[in-house]
N, C-alpha and C positions, 0 to 999 in steps of 0.2 A: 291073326296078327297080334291081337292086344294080347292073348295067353302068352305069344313068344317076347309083348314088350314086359308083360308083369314078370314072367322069369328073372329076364333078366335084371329088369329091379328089387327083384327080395334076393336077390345074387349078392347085392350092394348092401342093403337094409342094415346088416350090424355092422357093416363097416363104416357105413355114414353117421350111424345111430352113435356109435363110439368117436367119431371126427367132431360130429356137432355137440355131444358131451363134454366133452373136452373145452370146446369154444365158449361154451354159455355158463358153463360149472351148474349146470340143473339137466337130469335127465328124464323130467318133464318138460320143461321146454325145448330141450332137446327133439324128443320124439316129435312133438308138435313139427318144429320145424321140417323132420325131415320129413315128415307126411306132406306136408305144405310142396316140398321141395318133388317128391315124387309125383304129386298133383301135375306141379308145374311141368314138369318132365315128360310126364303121356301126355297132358296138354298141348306139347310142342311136336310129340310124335303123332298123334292122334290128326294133327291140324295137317300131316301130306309133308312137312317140311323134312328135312336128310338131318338124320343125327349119325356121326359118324362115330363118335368115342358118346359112348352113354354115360359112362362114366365120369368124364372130363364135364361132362352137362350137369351131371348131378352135385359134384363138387362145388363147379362155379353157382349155381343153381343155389347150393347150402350154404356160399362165403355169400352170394348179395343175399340172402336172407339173414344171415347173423348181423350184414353192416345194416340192414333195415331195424331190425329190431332194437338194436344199441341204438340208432339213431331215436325211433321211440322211443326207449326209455330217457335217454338225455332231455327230452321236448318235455316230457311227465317230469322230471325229476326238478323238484323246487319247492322250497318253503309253504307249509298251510299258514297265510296270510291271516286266518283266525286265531291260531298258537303263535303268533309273534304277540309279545305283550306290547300294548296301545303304546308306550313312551320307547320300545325300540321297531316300534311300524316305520317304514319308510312312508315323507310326508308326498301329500300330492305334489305335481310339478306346479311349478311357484304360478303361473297363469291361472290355476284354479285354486287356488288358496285364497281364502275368504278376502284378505287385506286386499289381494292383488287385483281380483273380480272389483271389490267396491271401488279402487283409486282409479283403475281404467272405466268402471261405467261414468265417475266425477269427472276423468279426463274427457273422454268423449262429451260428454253435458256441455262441459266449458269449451269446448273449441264451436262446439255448433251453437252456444249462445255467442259466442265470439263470431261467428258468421253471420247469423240472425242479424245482430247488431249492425252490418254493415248498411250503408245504404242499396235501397231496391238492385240499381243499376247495378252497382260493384259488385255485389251479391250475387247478381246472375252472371255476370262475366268473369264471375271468381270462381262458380261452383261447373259451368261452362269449361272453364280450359282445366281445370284440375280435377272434380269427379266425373265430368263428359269427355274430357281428353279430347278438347279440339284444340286445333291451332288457334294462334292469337287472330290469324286472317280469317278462319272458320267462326270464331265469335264476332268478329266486326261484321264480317258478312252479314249471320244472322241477326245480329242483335242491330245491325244498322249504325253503328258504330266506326269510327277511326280504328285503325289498328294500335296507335299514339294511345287513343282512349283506353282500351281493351287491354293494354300493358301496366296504365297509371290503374287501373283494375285491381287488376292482380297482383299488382306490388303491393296496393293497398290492401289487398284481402291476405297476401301474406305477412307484411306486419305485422295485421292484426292475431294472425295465429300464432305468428313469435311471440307477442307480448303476452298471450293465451300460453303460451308452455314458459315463457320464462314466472308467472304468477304460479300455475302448478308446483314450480323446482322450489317453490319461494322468495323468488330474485328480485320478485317487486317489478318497477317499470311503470310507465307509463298507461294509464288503463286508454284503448283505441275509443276514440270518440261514436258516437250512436248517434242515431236516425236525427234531432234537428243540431247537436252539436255538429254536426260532419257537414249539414249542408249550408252551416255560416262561412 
């Protein structure tokens, strides 16, 4: 049976060989392919499945291999990042630019000395409902608190963060009072 399927594929051979020449404009890659293509072909016969047109198998077989290969070349195909010269390199994205890293590590410092700063209580009922994500009733519960209280909290811990991003922008403000200013 494989002697009756190779016949009939070297039957085929210059006629695929000159179809996929044609496609690729190389009849080295050419060839490649239709080997590839005839591989696949007994592969499909081989495995017990019904090929009815061998032909019609081989051809379709030769187009998804041509759109394969264009597709790999397109993925390959792109500038060597070493032969661009240094002042027309594309810059990193702006997050990882030296300026961008140091102002976000200063911003972050100041918000969480801005949190520091608050007193114990607000402190915990601040970092409670906004980086533990409880309710206002879930802080009072735990922390033994009003819910009344646990609101005057967190209004407090977030002014103090605005007045933390309005000094960042430069906008000045009020600095939020600290540990015994806060508790006069």
């Amino acid at each position: 049976m494989l002697d009756r399927d190779l016949s009939v594929l070297e039957r085929y051979h210059r006629e695929l060989l000159n179809f996929l020449s044609r496609q690729v404009s190389d009849r080295d890659t050419a060839a490649d392919l239709a080997q590839e293509c005839f591989v696949r072909v007994l592969g499909v016969q081989s495995s017990g499945q019904a090929v009815l047109d061998t032909r019609a198998l081989l051809y379709r077989t030769a187009r998804n291999l041509v759109v394969d290969q264009y597709r790999r070349a397109e993925v390959r195909r792109h500038d060597d990042i070493d032969a661009i010269p240094e002042d027309q390199a594309p810059p990193a994205p702006q997050h990882l630019q030296p300026e961008e890293a140091l102002a976000s590590g200063q911003a972050v410092s100041a918000y969480v000395a801005a949190i520091e700063a608050l007193p114990p209580r607000c402190r915990e009922a601040f970092v409670l409902h906004v980086f533990d994500e409880l309710s206002h009733a879930q802080v009072a519960r735990r922390m033994g608190i009003s819910v009344s209280m646990v609101e005057k909290h967190v209004v407090r811990g977030m002014v103090a963060c605005k007045l933390c991003e309005r000094r960042l922008r430069g906008e000045g403000g009020v600095a939020p009072r600290t540990g015994a200013e806060a508790q006069t």
